[in-house]
N, C-alpha and C positions, 0 to 999 in steps of 0.2 A: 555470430559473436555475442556471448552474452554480457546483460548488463547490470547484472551484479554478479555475487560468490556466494558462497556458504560462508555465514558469518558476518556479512553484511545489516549494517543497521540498513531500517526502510520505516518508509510512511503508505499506509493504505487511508484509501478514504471508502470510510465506511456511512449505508446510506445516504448517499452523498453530501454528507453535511460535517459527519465525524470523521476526524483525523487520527490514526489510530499509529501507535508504534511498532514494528516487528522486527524479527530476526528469520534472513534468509536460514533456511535446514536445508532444502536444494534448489536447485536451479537444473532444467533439463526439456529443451523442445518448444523455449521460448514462453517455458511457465515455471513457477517461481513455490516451493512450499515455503510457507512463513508460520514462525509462531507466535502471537502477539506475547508482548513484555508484561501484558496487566495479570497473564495469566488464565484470564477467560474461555480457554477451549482447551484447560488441562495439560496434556502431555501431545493431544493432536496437534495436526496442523492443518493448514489451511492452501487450497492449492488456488493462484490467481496467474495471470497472464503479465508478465515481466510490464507493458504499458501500463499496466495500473499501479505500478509501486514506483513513490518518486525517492528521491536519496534524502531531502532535507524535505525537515517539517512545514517551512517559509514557502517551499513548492506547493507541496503537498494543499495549505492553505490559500496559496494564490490561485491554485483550481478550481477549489472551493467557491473562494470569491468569485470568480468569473463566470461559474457556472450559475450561482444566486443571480448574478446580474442580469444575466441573458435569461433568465426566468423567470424574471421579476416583473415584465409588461405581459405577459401572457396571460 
């Protein structure tokens, strides 16, 4: 079952610190092309694994957050 569509708004976290916005182009085998909004990789796209894209940007940075934290005593 997939978990988004073509067309779908998404949030990628990029270097795990940036939150970055995209638009699903396909979806196919439980991996996801997206093309970020800012424009940054032209006319390509970008292919990631449907777990890495969350639907809202508040997700997106509550991972963020959690991930800083737990990496913070290290």
């Amino acid at each position: 079952m997939k978990r988004f569509n073509e067309g779908d708004t998404v949030y990628f976290i990029a270097s795990s610190i940036f939150v970055r916005k995209a638009k699903v182009v396909r979806n196919a085998g439980g991996f996801c092309t997206i093309r970020f909004s800012d424009g940054n990789c032209g006319t390509s796209g970008t292919r990631v694994r449907e777990s890495k894209l969350y639907r809202t940007e508040e997700e997106a940075k509550k991972f963020v957050e959690q991930h800083q934290n737990a990496n913070k005593w290290r």
